[in-house]
N, C-alpha and C positions, 0 to 999 in steps of 0.2 A: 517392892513394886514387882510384879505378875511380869514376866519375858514377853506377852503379846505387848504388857503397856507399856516396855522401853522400846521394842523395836516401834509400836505404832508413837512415839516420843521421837525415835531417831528421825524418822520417816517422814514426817509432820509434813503438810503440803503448804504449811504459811512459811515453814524457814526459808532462807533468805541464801543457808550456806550448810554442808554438814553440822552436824553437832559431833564434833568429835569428840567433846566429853562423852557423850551418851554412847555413843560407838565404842570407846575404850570399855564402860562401865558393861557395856553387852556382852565384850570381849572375857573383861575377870569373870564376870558372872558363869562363862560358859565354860572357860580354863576352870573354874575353881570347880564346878557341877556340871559333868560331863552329860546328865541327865537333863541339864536346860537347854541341849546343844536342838535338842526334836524342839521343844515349841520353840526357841529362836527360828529355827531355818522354817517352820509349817508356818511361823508370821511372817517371816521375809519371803515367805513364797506368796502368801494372802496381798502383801504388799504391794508386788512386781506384780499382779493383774489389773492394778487402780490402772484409772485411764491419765493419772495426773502424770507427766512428765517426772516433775519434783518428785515422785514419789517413790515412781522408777525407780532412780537415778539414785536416789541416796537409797534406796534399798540394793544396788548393784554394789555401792560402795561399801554397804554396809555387809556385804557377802565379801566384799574382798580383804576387809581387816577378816574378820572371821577367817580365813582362807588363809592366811598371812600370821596370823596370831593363834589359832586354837588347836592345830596338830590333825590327826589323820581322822580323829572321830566323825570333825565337821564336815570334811570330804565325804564323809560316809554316809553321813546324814543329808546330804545335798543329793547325793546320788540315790538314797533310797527314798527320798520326798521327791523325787523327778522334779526337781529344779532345774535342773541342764535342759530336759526338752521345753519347759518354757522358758526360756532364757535363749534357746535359737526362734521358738515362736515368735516371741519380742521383735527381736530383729528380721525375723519373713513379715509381720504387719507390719513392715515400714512406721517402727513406731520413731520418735522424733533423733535425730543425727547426735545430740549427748548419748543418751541410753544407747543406742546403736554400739558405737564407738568405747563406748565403756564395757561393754555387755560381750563385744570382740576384742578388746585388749586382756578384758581379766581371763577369757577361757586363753586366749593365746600365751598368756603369762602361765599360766595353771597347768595347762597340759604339757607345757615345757617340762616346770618344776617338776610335776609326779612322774617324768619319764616316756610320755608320748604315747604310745600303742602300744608296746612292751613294757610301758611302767605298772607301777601298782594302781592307779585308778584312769584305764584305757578309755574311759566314758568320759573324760572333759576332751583328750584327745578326737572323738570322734563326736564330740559337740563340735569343738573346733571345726571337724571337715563339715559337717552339716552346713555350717554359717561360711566354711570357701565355695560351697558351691552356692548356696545360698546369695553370694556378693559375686560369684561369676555370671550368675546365668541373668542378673539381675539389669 
């Protein structure tokens, strides 16, 4: 199965709940083939534009096992697919309060972990500020 058809698998807009099986299987896939790590993240960014909530949502989750599970590649490829500036887009279109909420916990998690401004990927840290002033001015 092709990386676009298990992320659009994980992503599904009828599911009911993660498919964590399909998440893990996205995970090995990408740890094993560092080279499936670009179309994972170029479908989970295809993803996080649908207008469905669900789809959002489990495509933010499905960035954060990635992020959690697959090492500094993924990072890299997040940041060179400009994932981060639509992922504070997200949350400036007041899109629904899960996605929101997920969307500012996992950068807050993330830019902790790599080290903040000074760390080695300074780009989820200043996603991060983008989305405080974002929820301040709001």
């Amino acid at each position: 199965m092709a990386a676009s058809d298990l992320v659009n698998a994980a992503t599904n807009e009828n599911l009911k709940e993660v498919d964590w099986g399909k998440n893990i299987q996205i995970c090995e896939l990408v740890a094993k083939h560092h080279g499936q790590g670009k179309d994972v993240i170029k479908s989970v960014k295809k993803r996080l534009r649908s207008k469905n909530t669900n789809v959002q949502l489990f495509s933010v989750m499905l960035l954060e096992m990635l992020l959690n599970n697959c090492g500094e590649h993924i990072h890299m490829q997040i940041i060179d697919n400009r994932v981060l500036p639509l992922l504070v887009k997200i949350v400036k279109k007041k899109t629904q309060m899960p996605v929101e909420e997920r969307i500012f916990l996992l950068l807050e998690a993330v830019q902790t972990l790599v080290g903040g401004a000074s760390g080695k990927f300074p780009q989820y840290y200043y996603a991060y500020c983008d989305l405080m002033v974002c929820t301040l001015n709001s």
